[in-house]
Each structure stands twice: as structure tokens, then as C-alpha cells.
C-alpha positions in Angstrom: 0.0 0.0 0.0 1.3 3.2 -1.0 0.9 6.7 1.8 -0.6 8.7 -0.4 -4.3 9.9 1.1 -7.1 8.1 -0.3 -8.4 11.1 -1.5 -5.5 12.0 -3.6 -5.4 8.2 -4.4 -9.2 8.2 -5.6 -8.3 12.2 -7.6 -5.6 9.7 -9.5 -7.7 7.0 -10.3 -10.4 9.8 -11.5 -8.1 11.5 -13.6 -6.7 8.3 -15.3 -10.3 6.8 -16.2 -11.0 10.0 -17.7 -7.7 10.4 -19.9 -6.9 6.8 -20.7 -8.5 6.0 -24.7 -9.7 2.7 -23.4 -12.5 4.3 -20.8 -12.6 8.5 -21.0 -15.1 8.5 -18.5 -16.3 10.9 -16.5 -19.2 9.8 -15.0 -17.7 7.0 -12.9 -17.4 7.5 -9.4 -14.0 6.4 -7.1 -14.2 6.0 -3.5 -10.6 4.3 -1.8 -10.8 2.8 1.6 -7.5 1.2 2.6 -6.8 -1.1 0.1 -10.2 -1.1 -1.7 -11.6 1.1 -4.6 -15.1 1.3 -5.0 -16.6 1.9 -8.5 -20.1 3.2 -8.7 -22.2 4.9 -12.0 -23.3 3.9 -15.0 -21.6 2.8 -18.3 -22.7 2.0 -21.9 -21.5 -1.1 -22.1 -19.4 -4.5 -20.7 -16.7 -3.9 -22.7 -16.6 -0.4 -21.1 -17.5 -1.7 -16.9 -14.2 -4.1 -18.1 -11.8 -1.4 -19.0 -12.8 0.8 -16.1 -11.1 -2.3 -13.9 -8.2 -3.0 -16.3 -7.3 1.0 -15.8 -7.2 0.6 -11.9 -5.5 -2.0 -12.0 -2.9 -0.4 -14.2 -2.8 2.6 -12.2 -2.8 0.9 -8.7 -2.0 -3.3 -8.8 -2.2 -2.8 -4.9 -5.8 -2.2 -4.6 -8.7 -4.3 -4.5 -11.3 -3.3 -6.7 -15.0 -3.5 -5.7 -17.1 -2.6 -9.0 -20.5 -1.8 -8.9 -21.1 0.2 -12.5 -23.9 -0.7 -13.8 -24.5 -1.0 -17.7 -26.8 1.2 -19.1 -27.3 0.4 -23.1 -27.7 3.8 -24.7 -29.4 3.8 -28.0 -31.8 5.6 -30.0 -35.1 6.8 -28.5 -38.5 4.6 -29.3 -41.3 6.6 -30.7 -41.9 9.9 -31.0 -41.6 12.4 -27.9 -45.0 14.3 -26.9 -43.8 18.1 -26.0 -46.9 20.4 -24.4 
């Protein structure tokens, strides 16, 4: 385990899912406790939730990662929208 605060810990990890080409997310949330990070938000795809992991673990082998993204599919809308 590295001393670095958790909070500048979690800032990395934020910083590197949103600048790596394999995830650029924003919308992922990192909480570190000890030697856990906890993901939480919502993703496009499994492809995507599987990245997220692979970048942690690239930017910090030491922690244990605890993923609870969920996938959202995005797509087009159904129907037609009713605006009043």
C-alpha cells in the first residue's frame, strides 16, 4: 500500500479513467478505503465496466477493486416524444 491519502489516491484513479483511450469517463465515481476502490455509475457497455477495472488495475495493482457500474445500453429513443 502506498501513503498517499485516499483522496488524492481516488483524484488519480479519477483523472486516469478519464484520460486513458480505453474508458474516457467521466461519470464513474472512485471512493478508496485502505486497500479497496469502490466503483459506482453507470456505463454504456461491458466492454466499457471491463476497461474501467483494467485502468485501476494499471494505475494501482495494490488495490482491490469493488465494481458496482452498472450497464446502461444507450441507443436511439423509441417513438416519438410528446412536448406540451
Amino acid at each position: 500500500m502506498t501513503d498517499e491519502p485516499e483522496q488524492y489516491l481516488a483524484a488519480r484513479l479519477r483523472r486516469a479513467i478519464a484520460e486513458d483511450p480505453r474508458t474516457t469517463e467521466m461519470g464513474v465515481r472512485i471512493t478508496v478505503r485502505g486497500d479497496t476502490a469502490l466503483l459506482s455509475g453507470d456505463v454504456a457497455s461491458p466492454e466499457r465496466r471491463a476497461e474501467l477495472e483494467a485502468v485501476i488495475h494499471d494505475v494501482a495493482p495494490e488495490l482491490t477493486v469493488l465494481d458496482d457500474v452498472k450497464v446502461v445500453p444507450v441507443g436511439e429513443p423509441e417513438g416519438q416524444e410528446d412536448l406540451r
